[in-house]
N, C-alpha and C positions, 0 to 999 in steps of 0.2 A: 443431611443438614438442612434445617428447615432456613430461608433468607428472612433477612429483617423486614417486618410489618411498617418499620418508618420510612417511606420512601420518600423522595423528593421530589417536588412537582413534577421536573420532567420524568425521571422513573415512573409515576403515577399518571400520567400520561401515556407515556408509550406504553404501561400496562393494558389500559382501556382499549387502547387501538387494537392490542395484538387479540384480546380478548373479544373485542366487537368483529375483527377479521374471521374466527373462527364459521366453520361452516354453518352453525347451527344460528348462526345471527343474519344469513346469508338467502334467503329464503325470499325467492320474491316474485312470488303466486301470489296472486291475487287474493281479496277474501271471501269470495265466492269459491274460488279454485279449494281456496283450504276447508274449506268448510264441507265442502267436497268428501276432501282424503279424512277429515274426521270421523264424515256418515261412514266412511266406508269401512273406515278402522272401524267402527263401532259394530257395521254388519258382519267385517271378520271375525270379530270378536264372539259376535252371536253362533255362526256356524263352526256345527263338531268338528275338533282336527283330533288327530296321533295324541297332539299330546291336552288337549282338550275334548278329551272325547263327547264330552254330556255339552257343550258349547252354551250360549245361552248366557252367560256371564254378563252380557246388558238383556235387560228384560226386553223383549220382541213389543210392547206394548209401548216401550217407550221409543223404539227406534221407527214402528209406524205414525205415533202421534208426529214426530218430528221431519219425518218423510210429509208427511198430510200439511203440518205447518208450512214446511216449507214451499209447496207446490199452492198455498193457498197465498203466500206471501207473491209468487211469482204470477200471479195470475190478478193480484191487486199492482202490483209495481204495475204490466204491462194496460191493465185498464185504464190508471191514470194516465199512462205515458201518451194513449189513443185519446185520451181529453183533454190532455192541454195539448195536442196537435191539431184538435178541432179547435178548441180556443183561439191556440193563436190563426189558424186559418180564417176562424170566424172573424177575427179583430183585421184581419188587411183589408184594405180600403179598395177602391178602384181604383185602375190605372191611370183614365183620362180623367174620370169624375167632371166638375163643371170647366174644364181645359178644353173651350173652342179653338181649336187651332189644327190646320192641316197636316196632315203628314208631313209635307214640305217644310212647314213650319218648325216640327218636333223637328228634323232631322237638320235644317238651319240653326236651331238651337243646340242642340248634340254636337256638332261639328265645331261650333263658338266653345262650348263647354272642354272640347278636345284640346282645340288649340289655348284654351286658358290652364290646361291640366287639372280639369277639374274630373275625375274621372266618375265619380260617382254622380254627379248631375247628366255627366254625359251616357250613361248606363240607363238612366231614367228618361232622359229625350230619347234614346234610339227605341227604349221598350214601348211608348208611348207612338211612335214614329209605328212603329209595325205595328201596334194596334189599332190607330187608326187609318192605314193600309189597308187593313185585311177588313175592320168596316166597312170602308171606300169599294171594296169587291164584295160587299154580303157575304164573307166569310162567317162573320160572330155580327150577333144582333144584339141591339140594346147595350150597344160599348159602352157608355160614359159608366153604365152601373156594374161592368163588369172586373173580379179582382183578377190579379196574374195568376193567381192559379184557375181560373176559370177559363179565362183566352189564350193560356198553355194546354186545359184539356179539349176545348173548342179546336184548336189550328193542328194539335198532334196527327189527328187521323186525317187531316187535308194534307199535311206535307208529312207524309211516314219519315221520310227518307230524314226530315229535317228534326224527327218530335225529339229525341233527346237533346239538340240545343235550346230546342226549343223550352223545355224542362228547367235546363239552364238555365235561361237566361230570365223565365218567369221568376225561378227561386230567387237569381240576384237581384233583379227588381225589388221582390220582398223583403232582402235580407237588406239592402241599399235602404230602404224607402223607411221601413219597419223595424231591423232590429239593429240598426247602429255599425253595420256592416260597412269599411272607406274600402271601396272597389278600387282596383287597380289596372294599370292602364291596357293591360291583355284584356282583361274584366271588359274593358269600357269598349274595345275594339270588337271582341268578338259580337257582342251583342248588335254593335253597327253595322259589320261584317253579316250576321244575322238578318238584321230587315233587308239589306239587300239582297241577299240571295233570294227573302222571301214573296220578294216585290218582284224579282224574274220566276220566279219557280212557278209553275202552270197547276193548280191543285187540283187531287183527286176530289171531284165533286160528287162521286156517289155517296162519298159520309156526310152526313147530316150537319150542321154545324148547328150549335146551339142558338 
């Protein structure tokens, strides 16, 4: 016996649900992922089986155009993606730029900035603080014009042991200073935490420093 087609809001309701629950609603791969199991369905399709024995049922012509497209799609995504990471590299500024002021100075500032809970100001005096440190010792030359990512690849091979905070703590500078990033108070610590280890740390001076 077939049910009545007039249902009532909530019957028509809880229809959609039961019907959206179904497996086939339930899928959730990606659309890279899918587009995937389509090629693939398409190249089973192509190759002989038992019960296809002559295979080939999508023409080979069109499943290599589509292989070729899509390997040309992924080789333009990844170029742009390498240009606008020089972009935005190329767009950060320097750390110190025309900021006369001592290390002592940055890290008096940092500390004020701490105890105000400003944590993002205080991530930018401490980064500025060990840049102009590691100047004060001819680590990095020509600092005022130097970005974070220049005086993180500069100081890495001087303090091995220390290059991935160091990495760190360049990135949060840029992402602080540059992309609207509110650091947090771990944020703001470790980077202070940071210049001072690098103010005792004795550096490997056989690497060049830029």
């Amino acid at each position: 016996m077939i049910g009545r087609l007039d249902p009532s809001a909530p019957e028509a309701r809880q229809w959609l649900s039961d019907e959206l629950a179904k497996a086939d609603y339930q899928d959730t791969r990606s659309l890279l992922e899918r587009f995937f199991s389509w090629l693939q369905s398409l190249l089973n399709r192509a190759t002989p089986t038992s019960s296809n024995p002559e295979g080939y049922t999508v023409p080979q012509w069109l499943i290599a155009a589509l292989v070729v497209l899509l390997i040309a799609a992924l080789a333009l995504l990844a170029s742009r993606v390498r240009a606008e990471r020089r972009a935005a590299q190329d767009s950060m500024g320097p750390v110190l730029g025309g900021l006369d002021l001592t290390s002592a100075q940055f890290r008096a500032r940092g500390e004020q900035a701490l105890a105000e809970r400003r944590w993002s100001d205080a991530v930018l005096e401490f980064t500025r603080a060990l840049a102009r440190g590691a100047a004060d010792r001819t680590l990095i030359h020509d600092a005022p014009s130097l970005t974070a990512h220049e005086i993180g690849s500069a100081l890495s091979p001087v303090f091995p042991a220390d290059a991935g905070e160091i990495r760190r703590a360049m990135d949060l500078f840029d992402g602080v200073c540059y992309g609207g990033h509110r650091a947090s108070e771990t944020e703001a610590l470790s980077v202070r935490d940071l210049d001072r280890t690098l103010a005792d740390r004795r550096p490997v001076l056989a690497e060049a420093a830029i």
